[in-house]
C-alpha positions as CSV (number, residue, x, y, z in Angstrom):
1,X,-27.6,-10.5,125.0
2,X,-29.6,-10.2,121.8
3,X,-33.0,-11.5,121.8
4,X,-34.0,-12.8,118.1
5,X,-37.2,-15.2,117.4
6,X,-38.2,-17.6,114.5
7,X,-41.8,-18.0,113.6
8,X,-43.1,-21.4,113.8
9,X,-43.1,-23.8,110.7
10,X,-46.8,-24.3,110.6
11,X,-47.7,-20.7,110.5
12,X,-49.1,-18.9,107.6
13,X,-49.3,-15.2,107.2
14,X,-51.4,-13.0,104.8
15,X,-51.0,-9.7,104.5
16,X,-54.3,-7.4,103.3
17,X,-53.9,-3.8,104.0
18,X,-51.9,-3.2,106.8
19,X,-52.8,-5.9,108.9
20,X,-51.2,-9.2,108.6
21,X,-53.6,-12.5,109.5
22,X,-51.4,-15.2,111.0
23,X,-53.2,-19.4,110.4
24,X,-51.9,-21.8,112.8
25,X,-51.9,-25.1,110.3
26,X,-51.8,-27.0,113.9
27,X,-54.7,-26.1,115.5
28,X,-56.5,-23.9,112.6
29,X,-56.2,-20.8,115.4
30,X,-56.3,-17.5,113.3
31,X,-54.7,-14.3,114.6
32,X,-55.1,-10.6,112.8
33,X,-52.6,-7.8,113.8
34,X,-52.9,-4.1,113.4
35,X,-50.8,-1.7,111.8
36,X,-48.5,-1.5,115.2
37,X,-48.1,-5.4,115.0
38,X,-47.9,-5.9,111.7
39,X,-45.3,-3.3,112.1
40,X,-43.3,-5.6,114.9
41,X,-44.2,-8.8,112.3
42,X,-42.0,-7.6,109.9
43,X,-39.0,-7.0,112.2
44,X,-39.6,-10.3,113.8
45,X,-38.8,-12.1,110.5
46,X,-36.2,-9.7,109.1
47,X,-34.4,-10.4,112.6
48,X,-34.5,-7.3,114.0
49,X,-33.3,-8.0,117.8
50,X,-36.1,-7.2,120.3
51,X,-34.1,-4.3,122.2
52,X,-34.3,-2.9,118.7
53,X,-37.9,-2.7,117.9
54,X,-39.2,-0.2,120.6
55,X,-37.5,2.7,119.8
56,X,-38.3,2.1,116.3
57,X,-41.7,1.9,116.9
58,X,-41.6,5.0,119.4
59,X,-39.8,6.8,116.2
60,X,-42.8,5.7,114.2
61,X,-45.5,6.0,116.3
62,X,-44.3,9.2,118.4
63,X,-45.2,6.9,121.3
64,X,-43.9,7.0,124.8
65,X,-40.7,3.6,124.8
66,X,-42.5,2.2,128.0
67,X,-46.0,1.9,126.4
68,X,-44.6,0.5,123.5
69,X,-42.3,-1.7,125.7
70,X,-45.0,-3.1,127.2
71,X,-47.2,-3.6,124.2
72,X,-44.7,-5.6,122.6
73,X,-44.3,-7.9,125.6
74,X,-47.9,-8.5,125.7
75,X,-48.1,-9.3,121.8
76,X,-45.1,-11.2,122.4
77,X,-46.2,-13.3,125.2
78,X,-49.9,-13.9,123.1
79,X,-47.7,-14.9,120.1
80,X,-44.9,-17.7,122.1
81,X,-48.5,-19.0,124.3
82,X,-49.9,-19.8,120.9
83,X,-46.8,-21.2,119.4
84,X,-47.2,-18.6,116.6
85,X,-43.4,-17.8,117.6
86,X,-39.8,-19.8,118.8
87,X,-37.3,-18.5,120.4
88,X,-33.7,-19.3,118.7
């Protein structure tokens, strides 16, 4: 099964640099990401599926897939606990 998620309607992003700050309009909570995130960020909202973004990001980063793996479900689970993300 593909895994694809939709960013909440009352988040705000701003990108400065390569980091991308993320406003939660419902409870004023701001979030910054760094290159890596901002990175993932950007194939959240193009719709990248999830299975897809590791090995991208190992391509990228030269990283090993299970760090990266893990990373992303960390960010991930940050991002759904603070209702920054939905899944569809």
């Amino acid at each position: 099964m593909t895994a694809h998620l939709k960013v909440s309607n009352h988040v705000i992003e701003s990108l400065m640099g390569d980091r991308v700050f993320l406003h939660d309009r419902s409870n004023g909570n701001y979030f910054s990401l760094d290159a890596a995130g901002t990175m993932i960020w950007k194939h959240i909202k193009a719709g990248t599926a999830m299975e897809d973004i590791p090995p991208i990001l190992a391509r990228k980063y030269g990283e090993d897939i299970d760090r990266i793996k893990h990373d992303l479900c960390h960010l991930l689970s940050a991002l759904f606990t603070n209702n920054i993300l939905q899944g569809m």
